[in-house]
ZADO-1210 file (C-alpha; in nm, 4 decimals, padded with zeros to 6 digits):
<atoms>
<atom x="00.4994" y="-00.0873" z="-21.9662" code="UNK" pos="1"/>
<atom x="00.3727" y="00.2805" z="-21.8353" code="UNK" pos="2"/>
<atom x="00.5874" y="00.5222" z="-21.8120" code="UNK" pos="3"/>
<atom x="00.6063" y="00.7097" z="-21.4924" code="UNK" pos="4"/>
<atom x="00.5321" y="01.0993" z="-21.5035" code="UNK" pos="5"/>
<atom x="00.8349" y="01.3274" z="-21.3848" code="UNK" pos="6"/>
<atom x="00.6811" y="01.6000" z="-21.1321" code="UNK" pos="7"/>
<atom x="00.6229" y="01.9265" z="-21.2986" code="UNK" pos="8"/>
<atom x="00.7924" y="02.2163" z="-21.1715" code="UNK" pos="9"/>
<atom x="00.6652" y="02.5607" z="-21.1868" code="UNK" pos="10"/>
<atom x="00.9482" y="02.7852" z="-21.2629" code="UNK" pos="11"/>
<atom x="00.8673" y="03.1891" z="-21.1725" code="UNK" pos="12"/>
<atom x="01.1342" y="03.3845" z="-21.3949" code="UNK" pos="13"/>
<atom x="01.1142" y="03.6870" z="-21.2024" code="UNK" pos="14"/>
<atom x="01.2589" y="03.5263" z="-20.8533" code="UNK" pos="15"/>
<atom x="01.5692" y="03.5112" z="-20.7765" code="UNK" pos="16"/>
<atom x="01.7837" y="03.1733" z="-20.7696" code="UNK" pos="17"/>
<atom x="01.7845" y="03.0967" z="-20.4003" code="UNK" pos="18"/>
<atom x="01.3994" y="03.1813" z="-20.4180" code="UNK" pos="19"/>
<atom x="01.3876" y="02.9940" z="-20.7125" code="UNK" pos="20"/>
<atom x="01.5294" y="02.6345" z="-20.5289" code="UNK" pos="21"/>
<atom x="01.2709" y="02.7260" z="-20.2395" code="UNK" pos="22"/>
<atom x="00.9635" y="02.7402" z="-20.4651" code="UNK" pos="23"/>
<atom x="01.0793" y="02.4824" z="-20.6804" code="UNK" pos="24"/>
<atom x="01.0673" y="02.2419" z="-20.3348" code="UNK" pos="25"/>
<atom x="00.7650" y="02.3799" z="-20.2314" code="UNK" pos="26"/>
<atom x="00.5501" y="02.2828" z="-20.5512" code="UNK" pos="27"/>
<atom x="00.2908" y="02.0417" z="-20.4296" code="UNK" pos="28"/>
<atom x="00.3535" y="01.7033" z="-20.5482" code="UNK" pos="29"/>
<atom x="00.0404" y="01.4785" z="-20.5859" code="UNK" pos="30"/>
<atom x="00.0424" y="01.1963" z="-20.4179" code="UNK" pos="31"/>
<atom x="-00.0120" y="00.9652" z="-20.7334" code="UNK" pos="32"/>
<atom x="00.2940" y="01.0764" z="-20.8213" code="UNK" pos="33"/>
<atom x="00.5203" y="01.0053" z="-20.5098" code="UNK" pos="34"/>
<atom x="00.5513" y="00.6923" z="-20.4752" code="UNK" pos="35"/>
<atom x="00.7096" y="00.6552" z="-20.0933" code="UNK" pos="36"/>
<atom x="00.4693" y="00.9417" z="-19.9692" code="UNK" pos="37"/>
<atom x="00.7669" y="00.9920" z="-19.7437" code="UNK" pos="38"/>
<atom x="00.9537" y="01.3170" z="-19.8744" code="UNK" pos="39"/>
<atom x="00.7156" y="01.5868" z="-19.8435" code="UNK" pos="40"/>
<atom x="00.6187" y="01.5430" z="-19.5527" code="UNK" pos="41"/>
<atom x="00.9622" y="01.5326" z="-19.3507" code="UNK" pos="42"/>
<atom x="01.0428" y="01.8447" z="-19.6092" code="UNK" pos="43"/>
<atom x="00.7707" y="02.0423" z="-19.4768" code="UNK" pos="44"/>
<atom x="00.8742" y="01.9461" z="-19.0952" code="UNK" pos="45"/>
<atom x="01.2261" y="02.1032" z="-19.1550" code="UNK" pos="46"/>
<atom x="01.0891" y="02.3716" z="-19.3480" code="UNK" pos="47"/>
<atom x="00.8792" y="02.4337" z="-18.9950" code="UNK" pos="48"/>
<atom x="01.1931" y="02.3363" z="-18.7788" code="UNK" pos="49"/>
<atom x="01.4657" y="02.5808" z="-18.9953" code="UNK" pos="50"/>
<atom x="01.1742" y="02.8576" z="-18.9890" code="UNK" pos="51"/>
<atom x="01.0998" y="02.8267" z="-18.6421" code="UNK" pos="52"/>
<atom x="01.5216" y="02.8252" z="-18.5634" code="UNK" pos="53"/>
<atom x="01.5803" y="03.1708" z="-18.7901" code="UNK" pos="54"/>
<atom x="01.3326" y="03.3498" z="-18.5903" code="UNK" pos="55"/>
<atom x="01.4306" y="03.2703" z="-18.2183" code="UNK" pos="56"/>
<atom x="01.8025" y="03.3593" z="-18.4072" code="UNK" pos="57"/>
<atom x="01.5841" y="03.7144" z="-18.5211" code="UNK" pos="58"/>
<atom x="01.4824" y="03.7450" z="-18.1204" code="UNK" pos="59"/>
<atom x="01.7342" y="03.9474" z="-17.8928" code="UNK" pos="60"/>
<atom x="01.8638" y="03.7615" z="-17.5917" code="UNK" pos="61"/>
<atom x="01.6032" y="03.8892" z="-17.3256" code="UNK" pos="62"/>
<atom x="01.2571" y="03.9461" z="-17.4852" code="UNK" pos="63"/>
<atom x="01.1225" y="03.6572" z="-17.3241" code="UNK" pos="64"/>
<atom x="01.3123" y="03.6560" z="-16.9576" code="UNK" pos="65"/>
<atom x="01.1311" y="03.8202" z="-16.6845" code="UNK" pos="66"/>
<atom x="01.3073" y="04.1020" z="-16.4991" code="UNK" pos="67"/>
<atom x="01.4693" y="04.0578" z="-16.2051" code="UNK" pos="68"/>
<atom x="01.2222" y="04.0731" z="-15.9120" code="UNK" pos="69"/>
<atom x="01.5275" y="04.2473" z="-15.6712" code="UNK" pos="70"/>
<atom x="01.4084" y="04.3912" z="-15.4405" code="UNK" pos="71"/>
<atom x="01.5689" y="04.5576" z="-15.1423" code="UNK" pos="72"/>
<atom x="01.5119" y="04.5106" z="-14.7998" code="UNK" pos="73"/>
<atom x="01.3424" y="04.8153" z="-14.6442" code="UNK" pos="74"/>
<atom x="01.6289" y="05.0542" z="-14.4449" code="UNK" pos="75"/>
<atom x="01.6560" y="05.3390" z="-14.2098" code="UNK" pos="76"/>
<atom x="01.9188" y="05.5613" z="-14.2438" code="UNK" pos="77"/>
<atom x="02.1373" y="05.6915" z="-13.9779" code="UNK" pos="78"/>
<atom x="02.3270" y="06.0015" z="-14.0484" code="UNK" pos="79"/>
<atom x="02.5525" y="06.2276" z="-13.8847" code="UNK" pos="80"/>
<atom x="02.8542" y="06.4205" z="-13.8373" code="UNK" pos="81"/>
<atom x="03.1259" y="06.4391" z="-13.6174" code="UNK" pos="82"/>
<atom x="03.2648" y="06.7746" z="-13.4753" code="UNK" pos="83"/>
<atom x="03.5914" y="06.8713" z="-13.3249" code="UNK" pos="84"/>
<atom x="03.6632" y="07.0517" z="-13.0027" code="UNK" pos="85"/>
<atom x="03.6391" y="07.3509" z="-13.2197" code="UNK" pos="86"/>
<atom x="03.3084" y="07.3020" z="-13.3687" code="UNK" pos="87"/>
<atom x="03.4554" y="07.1941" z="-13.7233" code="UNK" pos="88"/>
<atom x="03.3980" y="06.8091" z="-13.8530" code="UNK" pos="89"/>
<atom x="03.6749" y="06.5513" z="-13.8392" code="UNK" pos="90"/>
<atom x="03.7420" y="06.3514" z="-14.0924" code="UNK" pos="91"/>
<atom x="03.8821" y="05.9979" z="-14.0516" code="UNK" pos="92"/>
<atom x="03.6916" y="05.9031" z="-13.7274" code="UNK" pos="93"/>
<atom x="03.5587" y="05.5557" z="-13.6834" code="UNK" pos="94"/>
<atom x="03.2020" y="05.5941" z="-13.5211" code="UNK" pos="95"/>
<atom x="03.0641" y="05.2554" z="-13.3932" code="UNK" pos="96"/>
<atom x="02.6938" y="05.1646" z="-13.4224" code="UNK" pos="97"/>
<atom x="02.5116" y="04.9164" z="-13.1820" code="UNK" pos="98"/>
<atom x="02.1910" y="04.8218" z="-13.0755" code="UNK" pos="99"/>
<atom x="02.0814" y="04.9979" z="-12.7082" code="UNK" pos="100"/>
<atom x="02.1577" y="04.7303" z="-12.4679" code="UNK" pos="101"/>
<atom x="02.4216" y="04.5765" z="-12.6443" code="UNK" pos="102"/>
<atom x="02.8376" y="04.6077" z="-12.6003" code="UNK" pos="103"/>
<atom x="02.9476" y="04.5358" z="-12.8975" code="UNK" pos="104"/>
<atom x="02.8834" y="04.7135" z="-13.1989" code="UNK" pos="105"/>
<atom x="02.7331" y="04.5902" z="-13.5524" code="UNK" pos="106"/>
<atom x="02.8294" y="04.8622" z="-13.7829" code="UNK" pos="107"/>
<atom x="03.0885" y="05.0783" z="-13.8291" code="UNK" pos="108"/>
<atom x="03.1028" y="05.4157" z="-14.0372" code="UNK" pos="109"/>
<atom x="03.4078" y="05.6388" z="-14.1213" code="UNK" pos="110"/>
<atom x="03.3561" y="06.0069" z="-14.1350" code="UNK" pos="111"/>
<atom x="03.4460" y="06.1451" z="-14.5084" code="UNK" pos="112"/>
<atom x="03.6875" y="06.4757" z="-14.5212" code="UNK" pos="113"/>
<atom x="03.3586" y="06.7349" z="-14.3855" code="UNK" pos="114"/>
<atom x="03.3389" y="06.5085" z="-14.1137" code="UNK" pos="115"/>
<atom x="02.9841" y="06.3149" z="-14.1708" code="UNK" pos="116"/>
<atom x="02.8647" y="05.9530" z="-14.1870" code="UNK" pos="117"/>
<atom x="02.5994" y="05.7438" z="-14.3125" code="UNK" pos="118"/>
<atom x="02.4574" y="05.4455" z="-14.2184" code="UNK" pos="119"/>
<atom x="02.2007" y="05.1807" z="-14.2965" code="UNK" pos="120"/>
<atom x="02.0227" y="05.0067" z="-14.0514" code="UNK" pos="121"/>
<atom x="01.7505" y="04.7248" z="-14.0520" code="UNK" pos="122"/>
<atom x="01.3805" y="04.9514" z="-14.0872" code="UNK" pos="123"/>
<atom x="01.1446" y="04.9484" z="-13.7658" code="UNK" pos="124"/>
<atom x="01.1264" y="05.0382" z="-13.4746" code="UNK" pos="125"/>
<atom x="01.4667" y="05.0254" z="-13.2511" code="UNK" pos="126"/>
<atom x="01.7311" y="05.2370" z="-13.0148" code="UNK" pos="127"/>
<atom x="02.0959" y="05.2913" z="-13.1325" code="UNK" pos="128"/>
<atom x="02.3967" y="05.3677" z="-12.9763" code="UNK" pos="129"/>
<atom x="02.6618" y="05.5610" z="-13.1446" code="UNK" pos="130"/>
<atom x="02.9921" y="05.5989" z="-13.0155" code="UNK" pos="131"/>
<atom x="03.3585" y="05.7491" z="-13.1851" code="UNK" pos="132"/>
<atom x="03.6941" y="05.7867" z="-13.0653" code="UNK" pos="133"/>
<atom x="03.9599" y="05.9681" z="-13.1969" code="UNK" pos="134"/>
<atom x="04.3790" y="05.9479" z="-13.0781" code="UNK" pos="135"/>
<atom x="04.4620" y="06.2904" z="-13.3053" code="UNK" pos="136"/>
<atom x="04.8068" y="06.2262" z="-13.4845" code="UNK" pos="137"/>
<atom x="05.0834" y="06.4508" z="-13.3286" code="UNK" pos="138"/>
<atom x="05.0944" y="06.6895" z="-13.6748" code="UNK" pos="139"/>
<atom x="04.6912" y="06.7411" z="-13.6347" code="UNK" pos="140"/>
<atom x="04.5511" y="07.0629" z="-13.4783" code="UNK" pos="141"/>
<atom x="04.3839" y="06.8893" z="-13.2132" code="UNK" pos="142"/>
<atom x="04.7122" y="06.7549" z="-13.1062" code="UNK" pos="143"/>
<atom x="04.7123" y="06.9439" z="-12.7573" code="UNK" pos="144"/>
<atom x="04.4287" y="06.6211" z="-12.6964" code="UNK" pos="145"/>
<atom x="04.5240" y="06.2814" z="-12.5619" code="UNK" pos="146"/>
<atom x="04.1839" y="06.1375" z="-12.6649" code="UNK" pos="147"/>
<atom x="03.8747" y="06.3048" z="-12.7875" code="UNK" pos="148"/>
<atom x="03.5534" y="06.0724" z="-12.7369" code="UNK" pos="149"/>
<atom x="03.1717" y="06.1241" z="-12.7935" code="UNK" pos="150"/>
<atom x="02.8548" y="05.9053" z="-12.7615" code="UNK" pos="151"/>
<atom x="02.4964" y="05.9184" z="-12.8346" code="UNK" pos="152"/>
<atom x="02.1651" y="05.7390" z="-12.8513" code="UNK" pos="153"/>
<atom x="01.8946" y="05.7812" z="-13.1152" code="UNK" pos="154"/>
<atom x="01.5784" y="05.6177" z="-13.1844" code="UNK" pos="155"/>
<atom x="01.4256" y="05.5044" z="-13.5406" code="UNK" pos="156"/>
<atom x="01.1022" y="05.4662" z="-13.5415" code="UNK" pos="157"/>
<atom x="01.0487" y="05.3155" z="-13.9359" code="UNK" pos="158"/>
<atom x="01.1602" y="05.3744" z="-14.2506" code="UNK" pos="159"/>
<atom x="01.3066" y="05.6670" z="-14.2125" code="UNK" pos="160"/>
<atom x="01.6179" y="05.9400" z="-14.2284" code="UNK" pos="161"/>
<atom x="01.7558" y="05.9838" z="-13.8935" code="UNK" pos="162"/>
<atom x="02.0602" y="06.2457" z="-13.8403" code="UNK" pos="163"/>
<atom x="02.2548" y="06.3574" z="-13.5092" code="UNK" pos="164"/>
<atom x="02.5664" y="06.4488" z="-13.4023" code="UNK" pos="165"/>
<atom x="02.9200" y="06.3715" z="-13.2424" code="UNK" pos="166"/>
<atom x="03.1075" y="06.6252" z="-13.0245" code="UNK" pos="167"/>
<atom x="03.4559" y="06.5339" z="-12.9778" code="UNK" pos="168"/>
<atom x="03.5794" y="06.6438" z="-12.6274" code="UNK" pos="169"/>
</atoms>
């Protein structure tokens, strides 16, 4: 009877042990010598698979996405401020923003503490109509006023930066 050959092994002193088990699995068996023919193979496919797995881990999260393709719709900008009786701005006052030709308004814009407003409106062109009015509280200085009211129309032509004016009377 023959005896069967173990597979040789090249051992490398100078590696350490875990690189030791991975070259010791890696030796090239001939295929005399392996009698299913079945093991190296599927070794060598995990190999690929673990390989291929601990370098997407190595990859950060987005290399691969594509940014974000936001983009914003293009705006006009309506700004303005609103003055007092007194030629000062108001703070607090609701102005109202609508399209010419239309009663009720689409936007609405509070004046900050210096008394001006912004807006952003849909780009191209269009007419506006911009309208505030302001009851002043009894411990205001424009409390000698029932109601102070202002309106205005502006146009915006495009993509622009459109400012005006309110004057409370």
């Amino acid at each position: 009877m023959k005896r069967k050959k173990k597979p040789r092994t090249v051992i490398i002193p100078r590696l350490s042990r875990r690189a030791l088990r991975s070259h010791i699995l890696l030796v090239a068996i001939p295929s005399g010598e392996n009698p299913s023919g079945r093991f190296l193979p599927k070794f060598r496919t995990l190999l690929i698979l673990l390989s291929a797995l601990f370098c997407w881990w190595l990859v950060p999260p987005g290399a691969f996405a594509r940014p974000p393709e936001h983009k914003e719709k293009p705006y006009a900008l309506i700004f303005g401020t609103v003055w007092g009786p007194d030629n000062r701005g108001v703070a607090g006052v609701q102005v109202k923003i609508a399209l010419a030709g239309k009663k009720r308004a689409k936007w609405e814009a509070i004046s900050n503490r210096i008394g001006e407003f912004e807006q952003r409106v849909p780009a191209g062109k269009a007419e506006y109509l911009l309208w505030c009015e302001f009851k002043p509280p009894k411990d205001s200085k424009y409390h000698n006023y029932k109601r102070l009211r202002a309106e205005t129309t502006i146009q915006v032509q495009n993509e622009e930066r459109v400012d005006t004016g309110l004057h409370l009377k």
